[in-house]
N, C-alpha and C positions, 0 to 999 in steps of 0.2 A: 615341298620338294627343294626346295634354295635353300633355308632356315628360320628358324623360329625366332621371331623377336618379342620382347615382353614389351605391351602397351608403353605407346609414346609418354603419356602421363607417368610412367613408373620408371623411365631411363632414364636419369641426370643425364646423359653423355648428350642427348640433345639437344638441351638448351644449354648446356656446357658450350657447344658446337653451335650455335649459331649464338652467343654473344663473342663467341672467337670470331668468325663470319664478320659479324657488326664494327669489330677492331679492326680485323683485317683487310684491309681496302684494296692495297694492293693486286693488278691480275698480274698471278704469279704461281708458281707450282702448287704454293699451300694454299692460296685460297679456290687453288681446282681440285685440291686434295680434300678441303673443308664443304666443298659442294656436294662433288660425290659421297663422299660419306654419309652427308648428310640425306641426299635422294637415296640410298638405301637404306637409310633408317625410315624412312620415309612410305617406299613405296607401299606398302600396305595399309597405310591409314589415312594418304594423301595423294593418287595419282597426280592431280594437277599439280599439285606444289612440288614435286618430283620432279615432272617436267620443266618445271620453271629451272628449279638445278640444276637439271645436266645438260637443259640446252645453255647457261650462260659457262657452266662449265666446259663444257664441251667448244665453244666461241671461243673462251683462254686459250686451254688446251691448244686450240687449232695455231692460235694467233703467235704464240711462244713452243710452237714445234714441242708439244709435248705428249709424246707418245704413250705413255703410260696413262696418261692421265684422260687421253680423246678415247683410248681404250674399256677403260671403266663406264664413263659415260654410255657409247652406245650400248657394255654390257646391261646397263639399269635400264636403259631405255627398253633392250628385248624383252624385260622383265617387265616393263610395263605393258609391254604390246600383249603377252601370254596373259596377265591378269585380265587384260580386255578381248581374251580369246583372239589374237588378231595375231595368229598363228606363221601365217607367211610372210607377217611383216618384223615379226619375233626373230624367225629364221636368217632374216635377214642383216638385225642388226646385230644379232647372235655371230655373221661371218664375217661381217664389217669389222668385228672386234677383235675376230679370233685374225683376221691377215694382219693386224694391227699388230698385235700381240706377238704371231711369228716375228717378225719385223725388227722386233726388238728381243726375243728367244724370252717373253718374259712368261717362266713355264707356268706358275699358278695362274694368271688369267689365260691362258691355252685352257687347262685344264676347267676351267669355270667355263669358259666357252664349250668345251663339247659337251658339258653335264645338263647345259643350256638347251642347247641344239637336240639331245636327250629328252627333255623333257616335252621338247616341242610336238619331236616324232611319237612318244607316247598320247600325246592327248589327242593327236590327228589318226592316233589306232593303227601305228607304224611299230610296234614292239619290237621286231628284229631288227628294225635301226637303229631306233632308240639302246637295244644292248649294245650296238656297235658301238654308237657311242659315249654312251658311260661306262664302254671296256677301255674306250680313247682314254676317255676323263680319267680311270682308274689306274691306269698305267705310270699315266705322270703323276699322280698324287702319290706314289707309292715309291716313284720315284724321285723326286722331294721328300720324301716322308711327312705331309702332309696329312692331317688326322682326319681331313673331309673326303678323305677315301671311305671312312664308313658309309656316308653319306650316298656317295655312290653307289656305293655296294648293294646297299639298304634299295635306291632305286632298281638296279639289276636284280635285284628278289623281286619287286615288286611287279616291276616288266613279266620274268617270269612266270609269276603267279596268274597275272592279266593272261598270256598263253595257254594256263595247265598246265605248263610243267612244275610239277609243284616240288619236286625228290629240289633243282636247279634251285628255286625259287628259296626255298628252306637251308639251303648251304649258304648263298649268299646273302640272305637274312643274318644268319649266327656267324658270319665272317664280320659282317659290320660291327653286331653284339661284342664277340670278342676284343674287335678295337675298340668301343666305346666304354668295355668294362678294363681295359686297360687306363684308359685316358680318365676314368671313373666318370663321364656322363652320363647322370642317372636318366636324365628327360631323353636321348638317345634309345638308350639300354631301353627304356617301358617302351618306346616307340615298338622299337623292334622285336618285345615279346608280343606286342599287340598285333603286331604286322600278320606273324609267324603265327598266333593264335587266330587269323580272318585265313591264311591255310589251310588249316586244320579242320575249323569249321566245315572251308568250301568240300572237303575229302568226307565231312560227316564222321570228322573223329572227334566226336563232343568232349569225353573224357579228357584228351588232349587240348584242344581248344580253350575250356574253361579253367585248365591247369594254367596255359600262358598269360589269359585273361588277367586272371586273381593274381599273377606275378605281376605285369604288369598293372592293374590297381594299386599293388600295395606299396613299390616305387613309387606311384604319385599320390596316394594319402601319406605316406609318409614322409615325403617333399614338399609337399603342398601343393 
């Protein structure tokens, strides 16, 4: 629901980023900018070491008034607290980021914030929140013209489908599609015929179902 990372073994970018880290001594914008980045490249393959990130980042941050940057931190952190199911605590640093962020009008982590706060409300079985909020999320990304509005969108199918509304669920599915076959993201695109084919299924339209399926399949055999 955040984003797909490819295995930490297969990303130069982060041991790029922490021999940068090991240079960069300095507390100072960039080495709070080199932390967080690096705690999200991170969170999925390493909560503790994450943590260890964005709490010294988050200490810079604070100590040089840097609001963007104490921003991000607590958004990794909510991120961490969801993967440990620690859902109120999620919420929490989920709003901690987003008054942060008003604060400073900085709209893409507004918008990362509510897609947050979204995700939280779906996994605690709050689904009409959760659309509130990734209609929050999807407004300003569209507003920006930010392309992780599929992204959202793709989540608003999904909330709907969780309800039965499935007519809802299946428009904002192929609205994401659309942007992601603009933007040509193919691992997007199969998500989303996948999504839209677990619809189908649920309605007992197999013909249908097994049509998105096999579209989906052939996006990622032929991608790899």
């Amino acid at each position: 629901l955040f984003s797909s990372f490819i295995a930490l073994s297969q990303n130069p970018t982060v041991d790029s980023l922490i021999n940068e880290l090991s240079i960069h001594q300095e507390k100072d914008t960039t080495r709070v900018n080199l932390l967080n980045d690096l705690a999200f490249l991170y969170y999925k393959k390493d909560i503790a070491q994450t943590i260890i990130y964005i709490e010294e980042s988050k200490a810079i941050a604070e100590a040089i008034d840097f609001k963007r940057g104490i921003g991000k931190s607590l958004f990794i952190k909510g991120i961490t607290e969801v993967l440990k199911s620690n859902f109120d605590q999620a919420l929490i640093h989920f709003n901690e980021s987003l008054q942060v962020y008003k604060k400073i009008d900085f709209k893409m982590g507004i918008a990362q914030c509510y897609n947050g706060m979204g995700i939280v409300s779906n996994n605690i079985g709050d689904q009409r929140k959760s659309i509130s909020y990734y209609e929050k999320s999807a407004e300003i990304y569209e507003e920006i013209g930010n392309k992780n509005v599929s992204a959202t969108f793709n989540n608003i199918g999904n909330a709907y489908s969780d309800l039965g509304e499935y007519e809802k669920a299946i428009k904002y599915l192929k609205k994401a599609m659309t942007i992601d076959e603009d933007n040509k993201d193919n691992q997007r695109i199969a998500s989303r015929l996948n999504n839209i084919g677990i619809i189908y299924r649920k309605q007992a339209n197999y013909p249908l179902a097994l049509e998105y399926y096999k579209r989906s399949l052939y996006i990622h055999e032929t991608y790899g």
